[in-house]
PDB file of N, H, CA, C and O in Angstrom:
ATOM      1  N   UNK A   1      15.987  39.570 -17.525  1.00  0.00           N
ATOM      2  CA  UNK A   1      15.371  40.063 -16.313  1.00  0.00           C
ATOM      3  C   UNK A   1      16.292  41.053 -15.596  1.00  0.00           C
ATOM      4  O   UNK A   1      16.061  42.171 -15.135  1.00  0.00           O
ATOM      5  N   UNK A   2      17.154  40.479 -15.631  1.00  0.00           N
ATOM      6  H   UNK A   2      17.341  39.571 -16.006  1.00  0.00           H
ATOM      7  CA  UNK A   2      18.546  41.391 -14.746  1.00  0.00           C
ATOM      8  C   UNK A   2      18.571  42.862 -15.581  1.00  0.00           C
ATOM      9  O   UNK A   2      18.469  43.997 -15.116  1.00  0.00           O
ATOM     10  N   UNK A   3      18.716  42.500 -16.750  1.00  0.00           N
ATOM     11  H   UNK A   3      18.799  41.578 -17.128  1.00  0.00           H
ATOM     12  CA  UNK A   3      18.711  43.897 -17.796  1.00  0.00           C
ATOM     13  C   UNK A   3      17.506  45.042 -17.786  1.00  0.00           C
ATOM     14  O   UNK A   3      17.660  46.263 -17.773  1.00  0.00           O
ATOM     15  N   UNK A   4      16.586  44.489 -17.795  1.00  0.00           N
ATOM     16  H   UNK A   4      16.461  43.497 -17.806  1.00  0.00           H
ATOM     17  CA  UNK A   4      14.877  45.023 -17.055  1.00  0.00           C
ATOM     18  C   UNK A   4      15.840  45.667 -15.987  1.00  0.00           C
ATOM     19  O   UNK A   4      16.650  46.551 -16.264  1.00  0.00           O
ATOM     20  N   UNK A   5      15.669  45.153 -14.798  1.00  0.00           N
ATOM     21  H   UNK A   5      15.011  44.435 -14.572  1.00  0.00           H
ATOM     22  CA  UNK A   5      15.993  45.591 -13.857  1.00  0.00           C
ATOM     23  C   UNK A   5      17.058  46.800 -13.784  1.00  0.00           C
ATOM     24  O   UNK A   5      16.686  47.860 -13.282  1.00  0.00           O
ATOM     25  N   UNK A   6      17.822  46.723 -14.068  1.00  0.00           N
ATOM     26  H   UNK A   6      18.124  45.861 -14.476  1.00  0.00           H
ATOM     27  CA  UNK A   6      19.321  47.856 -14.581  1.00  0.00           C
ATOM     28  C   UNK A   6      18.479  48.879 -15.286  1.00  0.00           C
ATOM     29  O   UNK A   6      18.410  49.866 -14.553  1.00  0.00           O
ATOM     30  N   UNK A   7      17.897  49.036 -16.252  1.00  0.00           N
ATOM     31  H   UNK A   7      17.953  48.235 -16.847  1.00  0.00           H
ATOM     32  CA  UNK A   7      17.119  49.511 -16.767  1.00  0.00           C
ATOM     33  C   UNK A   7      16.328  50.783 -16.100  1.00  0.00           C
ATOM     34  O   UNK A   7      16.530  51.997 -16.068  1.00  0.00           O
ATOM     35  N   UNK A   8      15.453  50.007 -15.647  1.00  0.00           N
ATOM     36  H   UNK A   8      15.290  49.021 -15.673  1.00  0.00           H
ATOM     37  CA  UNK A   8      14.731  50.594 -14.616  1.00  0.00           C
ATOM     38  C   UNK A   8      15.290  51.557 -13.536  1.00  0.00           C
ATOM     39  O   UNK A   8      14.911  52.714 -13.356  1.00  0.00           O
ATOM     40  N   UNK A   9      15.976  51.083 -13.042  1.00  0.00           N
ATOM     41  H   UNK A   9      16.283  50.143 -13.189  1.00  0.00           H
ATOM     42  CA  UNK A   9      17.266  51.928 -12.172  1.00  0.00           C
ATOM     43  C   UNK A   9      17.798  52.686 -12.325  1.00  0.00           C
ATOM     44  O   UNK A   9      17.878  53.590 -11.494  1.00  0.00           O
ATOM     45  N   UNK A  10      18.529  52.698 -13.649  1.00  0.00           N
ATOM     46  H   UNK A  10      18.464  51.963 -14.324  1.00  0.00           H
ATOM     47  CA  UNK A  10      19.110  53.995 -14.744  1.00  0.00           C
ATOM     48  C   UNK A  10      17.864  55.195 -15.117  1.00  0.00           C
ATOM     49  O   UNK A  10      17.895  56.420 -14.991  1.00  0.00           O
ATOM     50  N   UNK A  11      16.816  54.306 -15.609  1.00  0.00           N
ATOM     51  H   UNK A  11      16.791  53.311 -15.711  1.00  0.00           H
ATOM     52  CA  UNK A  11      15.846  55.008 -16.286  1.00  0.00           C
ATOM     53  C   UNK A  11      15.382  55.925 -14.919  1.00  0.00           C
ATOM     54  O   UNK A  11      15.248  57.135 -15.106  1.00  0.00           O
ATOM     55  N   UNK A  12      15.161  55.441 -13.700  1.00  0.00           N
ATOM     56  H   UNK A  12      15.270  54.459 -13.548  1.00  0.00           H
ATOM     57  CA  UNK A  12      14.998  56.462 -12.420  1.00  0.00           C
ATOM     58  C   UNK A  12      15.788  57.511 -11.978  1.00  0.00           C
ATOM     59  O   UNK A  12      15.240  58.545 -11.598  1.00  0.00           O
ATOM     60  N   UNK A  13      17.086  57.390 -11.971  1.00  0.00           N
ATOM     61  H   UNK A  13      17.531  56.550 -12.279  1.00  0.00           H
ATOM     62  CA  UNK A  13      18.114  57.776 -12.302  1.00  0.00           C
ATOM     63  C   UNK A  13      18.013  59.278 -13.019  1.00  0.00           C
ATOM     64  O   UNK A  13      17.983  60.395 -12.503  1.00  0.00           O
ATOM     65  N   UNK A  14      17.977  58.904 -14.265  1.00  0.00           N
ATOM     66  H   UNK A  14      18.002  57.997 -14.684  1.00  0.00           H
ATOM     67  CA  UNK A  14      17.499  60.020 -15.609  1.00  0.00           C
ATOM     68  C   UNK A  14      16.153  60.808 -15.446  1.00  0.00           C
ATOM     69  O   UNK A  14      16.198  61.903 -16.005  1.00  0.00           O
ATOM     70  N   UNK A  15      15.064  60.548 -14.872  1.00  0.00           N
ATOM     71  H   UNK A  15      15.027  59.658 -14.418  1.00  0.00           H
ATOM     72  CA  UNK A  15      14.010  60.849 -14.721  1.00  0.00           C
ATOM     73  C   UNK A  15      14.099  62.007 -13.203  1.00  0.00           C
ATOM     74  O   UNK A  15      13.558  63.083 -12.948  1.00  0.00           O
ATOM     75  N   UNK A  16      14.967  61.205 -12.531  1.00  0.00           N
ATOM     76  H   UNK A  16      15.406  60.330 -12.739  1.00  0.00           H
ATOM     77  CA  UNK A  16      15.391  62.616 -11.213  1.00  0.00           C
ATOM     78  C   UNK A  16      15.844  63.404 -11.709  1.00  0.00           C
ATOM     79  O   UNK A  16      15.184  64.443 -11.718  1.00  0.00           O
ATOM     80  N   UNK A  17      17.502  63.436 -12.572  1.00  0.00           N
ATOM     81  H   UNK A  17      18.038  62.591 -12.565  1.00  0.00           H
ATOM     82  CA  UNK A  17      18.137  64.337 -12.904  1.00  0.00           C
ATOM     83  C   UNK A  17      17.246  65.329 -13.978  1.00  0.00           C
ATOM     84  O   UNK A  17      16.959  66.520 -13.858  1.00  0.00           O
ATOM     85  N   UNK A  18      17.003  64.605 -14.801  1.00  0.00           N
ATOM     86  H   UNK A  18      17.236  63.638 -14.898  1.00  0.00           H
ATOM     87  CA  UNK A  18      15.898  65.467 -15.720  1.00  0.00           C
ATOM     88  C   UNK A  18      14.723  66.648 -15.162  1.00  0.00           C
ATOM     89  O   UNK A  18      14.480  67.800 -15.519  1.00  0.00           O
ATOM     90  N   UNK A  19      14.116  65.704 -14.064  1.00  0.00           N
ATOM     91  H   UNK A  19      14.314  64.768 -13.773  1.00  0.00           H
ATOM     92  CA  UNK A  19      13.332  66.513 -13.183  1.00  0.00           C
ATOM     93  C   UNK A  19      13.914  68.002 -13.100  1.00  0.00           C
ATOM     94  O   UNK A  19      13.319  69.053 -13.338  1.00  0.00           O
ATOM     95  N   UNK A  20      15.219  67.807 -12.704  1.00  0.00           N
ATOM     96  H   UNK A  20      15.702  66.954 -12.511  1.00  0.00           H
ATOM     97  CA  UNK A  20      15.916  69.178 -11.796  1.00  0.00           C
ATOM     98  C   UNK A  20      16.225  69.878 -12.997  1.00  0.00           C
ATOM     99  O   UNK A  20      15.974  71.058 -12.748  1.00  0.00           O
ATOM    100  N   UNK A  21      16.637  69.777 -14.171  1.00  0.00           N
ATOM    101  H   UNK A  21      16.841  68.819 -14.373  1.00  0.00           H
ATOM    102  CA  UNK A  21      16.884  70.408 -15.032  1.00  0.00           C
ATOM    103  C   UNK A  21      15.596  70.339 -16.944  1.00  0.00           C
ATOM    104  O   UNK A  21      15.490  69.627 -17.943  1.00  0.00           O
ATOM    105  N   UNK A  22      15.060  71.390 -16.452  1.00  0.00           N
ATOM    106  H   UNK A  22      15.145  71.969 -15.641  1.00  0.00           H
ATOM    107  CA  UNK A  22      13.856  71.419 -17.204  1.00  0.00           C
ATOM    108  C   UNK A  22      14.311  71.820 -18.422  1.00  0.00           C
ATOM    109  O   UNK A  22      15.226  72.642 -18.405  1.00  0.00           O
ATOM    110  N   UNK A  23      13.719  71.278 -19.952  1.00  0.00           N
ATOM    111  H   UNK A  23      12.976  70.610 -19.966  1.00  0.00           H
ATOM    112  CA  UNK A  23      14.120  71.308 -21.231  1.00  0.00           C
ATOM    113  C   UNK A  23      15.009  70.526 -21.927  1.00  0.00           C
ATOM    114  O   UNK A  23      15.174  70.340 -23.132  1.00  0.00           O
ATOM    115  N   UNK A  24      15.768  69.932 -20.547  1.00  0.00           N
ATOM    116  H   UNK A  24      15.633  70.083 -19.568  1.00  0.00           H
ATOM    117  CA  UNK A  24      16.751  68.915 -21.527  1.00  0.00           C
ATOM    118  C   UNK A  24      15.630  67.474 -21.305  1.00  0.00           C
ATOM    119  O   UNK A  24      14.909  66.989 -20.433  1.00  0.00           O
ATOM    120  N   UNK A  25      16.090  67.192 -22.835  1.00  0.00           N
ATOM    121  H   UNK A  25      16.675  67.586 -23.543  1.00  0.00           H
ATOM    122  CA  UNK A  25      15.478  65.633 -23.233  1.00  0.00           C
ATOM    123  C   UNK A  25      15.951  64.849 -22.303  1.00  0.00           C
ATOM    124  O   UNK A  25      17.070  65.153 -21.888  1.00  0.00           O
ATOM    125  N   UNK A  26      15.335  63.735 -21.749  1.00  0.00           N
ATOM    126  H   UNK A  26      14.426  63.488 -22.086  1.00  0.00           H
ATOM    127  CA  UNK A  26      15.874  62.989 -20.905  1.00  0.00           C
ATOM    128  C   UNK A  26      16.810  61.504 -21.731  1.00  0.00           C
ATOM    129  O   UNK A  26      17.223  60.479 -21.187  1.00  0.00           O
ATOM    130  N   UNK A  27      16.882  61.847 -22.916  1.00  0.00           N
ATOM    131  H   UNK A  27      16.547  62.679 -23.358  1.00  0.00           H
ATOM    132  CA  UNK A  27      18.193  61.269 -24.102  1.00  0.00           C
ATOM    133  C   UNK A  27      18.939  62.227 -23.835  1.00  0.00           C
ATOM    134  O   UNK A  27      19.607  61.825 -22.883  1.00  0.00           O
ATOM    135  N   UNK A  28      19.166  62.977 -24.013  1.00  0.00           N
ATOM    136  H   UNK A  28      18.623  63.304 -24.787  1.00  0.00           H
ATOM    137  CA  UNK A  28      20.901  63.551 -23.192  1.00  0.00           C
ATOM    138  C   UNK A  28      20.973  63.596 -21.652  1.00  0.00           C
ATOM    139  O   UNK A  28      22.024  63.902 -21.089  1.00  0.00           O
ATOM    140  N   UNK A  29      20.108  63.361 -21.132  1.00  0.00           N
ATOM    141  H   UNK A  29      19.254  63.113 -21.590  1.00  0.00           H
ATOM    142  CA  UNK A  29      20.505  63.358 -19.884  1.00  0.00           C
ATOM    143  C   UNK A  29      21.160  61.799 -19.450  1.00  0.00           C
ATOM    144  O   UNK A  29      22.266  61.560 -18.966  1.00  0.00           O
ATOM    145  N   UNK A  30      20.269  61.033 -19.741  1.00  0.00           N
ATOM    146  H   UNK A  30      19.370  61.226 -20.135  1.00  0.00           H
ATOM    147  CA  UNK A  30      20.690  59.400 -19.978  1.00  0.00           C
ATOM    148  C   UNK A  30      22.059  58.717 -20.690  1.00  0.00           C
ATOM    149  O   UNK A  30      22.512  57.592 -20.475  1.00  0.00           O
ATOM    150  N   UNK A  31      22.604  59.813 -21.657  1.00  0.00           N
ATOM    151  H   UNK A  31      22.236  60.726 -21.832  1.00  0.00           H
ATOM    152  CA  UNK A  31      23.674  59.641 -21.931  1.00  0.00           C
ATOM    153  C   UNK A  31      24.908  60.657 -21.619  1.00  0.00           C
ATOM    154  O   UNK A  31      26.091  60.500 -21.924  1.00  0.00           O
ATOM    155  N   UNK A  32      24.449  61.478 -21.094  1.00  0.00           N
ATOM    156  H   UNK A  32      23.489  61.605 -20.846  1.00  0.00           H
ATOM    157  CA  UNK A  32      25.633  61.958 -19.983  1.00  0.00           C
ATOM    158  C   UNK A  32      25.959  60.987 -18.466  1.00  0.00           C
ATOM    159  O   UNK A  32      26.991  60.822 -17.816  1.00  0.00           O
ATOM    160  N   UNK A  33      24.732  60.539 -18.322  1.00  0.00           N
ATOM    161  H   UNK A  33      23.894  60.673 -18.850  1.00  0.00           H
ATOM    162  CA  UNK A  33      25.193  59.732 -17.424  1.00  0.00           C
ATOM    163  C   UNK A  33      25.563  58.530 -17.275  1.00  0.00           C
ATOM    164  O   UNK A  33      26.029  58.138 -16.205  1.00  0.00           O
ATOM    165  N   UNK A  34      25.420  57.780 -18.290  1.00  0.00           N
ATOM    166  H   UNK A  34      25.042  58.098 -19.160  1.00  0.00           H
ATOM    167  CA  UNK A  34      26.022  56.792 -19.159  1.00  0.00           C
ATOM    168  C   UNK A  34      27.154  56.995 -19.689  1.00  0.00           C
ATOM    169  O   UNK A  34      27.735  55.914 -19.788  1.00  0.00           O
ATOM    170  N   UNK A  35      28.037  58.222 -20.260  1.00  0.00           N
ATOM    171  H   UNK A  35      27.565  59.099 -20.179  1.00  0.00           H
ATOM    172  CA  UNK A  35      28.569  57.867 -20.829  1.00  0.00           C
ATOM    173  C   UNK A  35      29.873  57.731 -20.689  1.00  0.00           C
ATOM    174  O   UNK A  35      30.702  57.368 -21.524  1.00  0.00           O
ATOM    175  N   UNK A  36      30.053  58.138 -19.245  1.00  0.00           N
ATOM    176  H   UNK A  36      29.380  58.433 -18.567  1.00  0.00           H
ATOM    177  CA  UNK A  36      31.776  57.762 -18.722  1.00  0.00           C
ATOM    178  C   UNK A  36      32.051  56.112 -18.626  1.00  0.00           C
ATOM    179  O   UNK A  36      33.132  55.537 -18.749  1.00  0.00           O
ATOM    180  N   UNK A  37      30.586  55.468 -18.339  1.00  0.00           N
ATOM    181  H   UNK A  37      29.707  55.935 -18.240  1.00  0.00           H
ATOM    182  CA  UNK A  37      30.650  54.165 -18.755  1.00  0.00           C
ATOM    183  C   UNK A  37      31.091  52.982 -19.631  1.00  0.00           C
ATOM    184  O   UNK A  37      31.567  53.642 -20.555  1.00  0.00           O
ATOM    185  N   UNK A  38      31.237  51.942 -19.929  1.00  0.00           N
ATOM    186  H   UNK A  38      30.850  51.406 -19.178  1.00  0.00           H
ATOM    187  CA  UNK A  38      31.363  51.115 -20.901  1.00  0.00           C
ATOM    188  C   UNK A  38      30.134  50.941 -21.318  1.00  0.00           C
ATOM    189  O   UNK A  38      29.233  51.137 -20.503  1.00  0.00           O
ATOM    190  N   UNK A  39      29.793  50.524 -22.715  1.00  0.00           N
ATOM    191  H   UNK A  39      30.525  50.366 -23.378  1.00  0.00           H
ATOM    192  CA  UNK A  39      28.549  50.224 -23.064  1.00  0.00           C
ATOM    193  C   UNK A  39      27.716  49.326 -22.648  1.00  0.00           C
ATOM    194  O   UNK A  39      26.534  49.132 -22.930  1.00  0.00           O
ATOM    195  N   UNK A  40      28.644  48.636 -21.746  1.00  0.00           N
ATOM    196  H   UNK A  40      29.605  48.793 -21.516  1.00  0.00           H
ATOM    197  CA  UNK A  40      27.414  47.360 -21.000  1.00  0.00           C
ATOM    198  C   UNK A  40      26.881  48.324 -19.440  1.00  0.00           C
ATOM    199  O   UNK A  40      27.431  48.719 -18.412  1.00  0.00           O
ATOM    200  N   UNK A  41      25.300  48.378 -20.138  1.00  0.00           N
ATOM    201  H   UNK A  41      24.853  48.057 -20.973  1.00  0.00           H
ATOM    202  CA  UNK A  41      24.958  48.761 -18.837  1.00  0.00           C
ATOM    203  C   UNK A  41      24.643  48.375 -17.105  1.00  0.00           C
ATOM    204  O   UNK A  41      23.964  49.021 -16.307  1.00  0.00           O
ATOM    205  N   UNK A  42      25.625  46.718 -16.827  1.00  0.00           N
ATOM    206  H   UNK A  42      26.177  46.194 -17.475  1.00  0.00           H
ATOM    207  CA  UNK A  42      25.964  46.365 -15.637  1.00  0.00           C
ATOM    208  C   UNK A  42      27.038  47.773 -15.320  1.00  0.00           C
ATOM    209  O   UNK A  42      26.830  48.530 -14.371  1.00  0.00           O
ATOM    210  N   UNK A  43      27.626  47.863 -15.813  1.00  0.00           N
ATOM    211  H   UNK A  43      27.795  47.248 -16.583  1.00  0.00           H
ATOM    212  CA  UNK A  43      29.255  48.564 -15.451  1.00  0.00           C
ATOM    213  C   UNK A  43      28.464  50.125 -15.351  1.00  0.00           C
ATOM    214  O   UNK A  43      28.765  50.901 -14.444  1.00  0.00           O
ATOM    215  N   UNK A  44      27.189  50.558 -16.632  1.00  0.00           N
ATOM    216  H   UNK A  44      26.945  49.929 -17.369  1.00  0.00           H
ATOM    217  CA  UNK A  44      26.530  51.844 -16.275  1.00  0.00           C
ATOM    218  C   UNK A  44      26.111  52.232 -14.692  1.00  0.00           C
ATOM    219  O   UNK A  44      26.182  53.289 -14.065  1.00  0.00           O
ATOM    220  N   UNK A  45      25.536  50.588 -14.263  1.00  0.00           N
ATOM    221  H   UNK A  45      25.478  49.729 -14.772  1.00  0.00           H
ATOM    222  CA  UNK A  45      25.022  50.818 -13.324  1.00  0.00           C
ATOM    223  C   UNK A  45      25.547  50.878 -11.959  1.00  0.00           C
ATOM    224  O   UNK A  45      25.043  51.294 -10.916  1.00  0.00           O
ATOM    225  N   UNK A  46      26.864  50.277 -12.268  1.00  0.00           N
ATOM    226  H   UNK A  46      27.274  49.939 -13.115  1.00  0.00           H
ATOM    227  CA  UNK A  46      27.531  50.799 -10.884  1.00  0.00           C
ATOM    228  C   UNK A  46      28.188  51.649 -10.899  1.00  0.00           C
ATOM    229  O   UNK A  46      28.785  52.027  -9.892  1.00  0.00           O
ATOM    230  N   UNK A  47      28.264  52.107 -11.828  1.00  0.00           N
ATOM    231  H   UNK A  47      27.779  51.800 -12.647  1.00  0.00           H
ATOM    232  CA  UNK A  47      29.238  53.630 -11.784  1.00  0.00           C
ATOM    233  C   UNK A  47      27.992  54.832 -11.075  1.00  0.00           C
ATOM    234  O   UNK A  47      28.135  55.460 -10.025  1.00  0.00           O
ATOM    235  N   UNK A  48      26.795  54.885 -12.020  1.00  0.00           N
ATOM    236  H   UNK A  48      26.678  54.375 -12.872  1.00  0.00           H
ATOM    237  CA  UNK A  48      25.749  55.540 -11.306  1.00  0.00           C
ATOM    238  C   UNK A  48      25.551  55.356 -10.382  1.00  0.00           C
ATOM    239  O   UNK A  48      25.011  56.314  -9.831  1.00  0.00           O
ATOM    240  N   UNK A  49      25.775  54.124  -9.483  1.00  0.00           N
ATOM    241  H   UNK A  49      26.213  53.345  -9.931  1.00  0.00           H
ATOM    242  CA  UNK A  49      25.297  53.908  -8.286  1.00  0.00           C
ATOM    243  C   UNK A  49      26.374  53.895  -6.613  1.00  0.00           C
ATOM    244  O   UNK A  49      26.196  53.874  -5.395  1.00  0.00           O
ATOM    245  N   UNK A  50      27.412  53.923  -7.541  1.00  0.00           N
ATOM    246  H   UNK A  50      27.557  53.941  -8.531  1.00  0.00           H
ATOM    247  CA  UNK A  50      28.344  54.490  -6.574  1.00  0.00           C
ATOM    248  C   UNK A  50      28.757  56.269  -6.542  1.00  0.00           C
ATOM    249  O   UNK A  50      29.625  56.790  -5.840  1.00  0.00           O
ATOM    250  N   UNK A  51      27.922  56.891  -7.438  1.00  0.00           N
ATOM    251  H   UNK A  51      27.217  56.469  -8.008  1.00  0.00           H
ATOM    252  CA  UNK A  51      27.361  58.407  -7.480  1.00  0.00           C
ATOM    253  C   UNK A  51      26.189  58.987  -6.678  1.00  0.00           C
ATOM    254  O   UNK A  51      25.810  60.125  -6.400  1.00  0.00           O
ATOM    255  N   UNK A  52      25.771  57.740  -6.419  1.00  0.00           N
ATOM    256  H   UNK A  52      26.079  56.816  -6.645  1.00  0.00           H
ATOM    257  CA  UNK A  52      24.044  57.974  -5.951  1.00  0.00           C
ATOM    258  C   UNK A  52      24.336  58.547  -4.629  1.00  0.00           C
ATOM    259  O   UNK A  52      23.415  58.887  -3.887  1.00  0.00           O
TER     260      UNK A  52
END
């Protein structure tokens, strides 16, 4: 459930940035912003969210 949730958040996340920049796949956008991260996306999500 928690993971859903993170998910979702990220996936909103990617879907703004994508918005602003037209043509890029929102798979590279999702992993540019992911990817200063560790692969657990708790740690994705606060890094994004202390960006927000």
């Amino acid at each position: 459930m928690v993971r859903a949730d993170i998910d979702a958040i990220i996936d909103a996340r990617v879907h703004a940035v994508a918005k602003e920049s037209p043509g890029v796949p929102s798979g590279v956008v999702r992993n540019l912003l992911t990817a200063r991260a560790p692969a657990c996306p708790c740690a994705q999500y606060l890094g994004l969210n202390t960006k927000a």
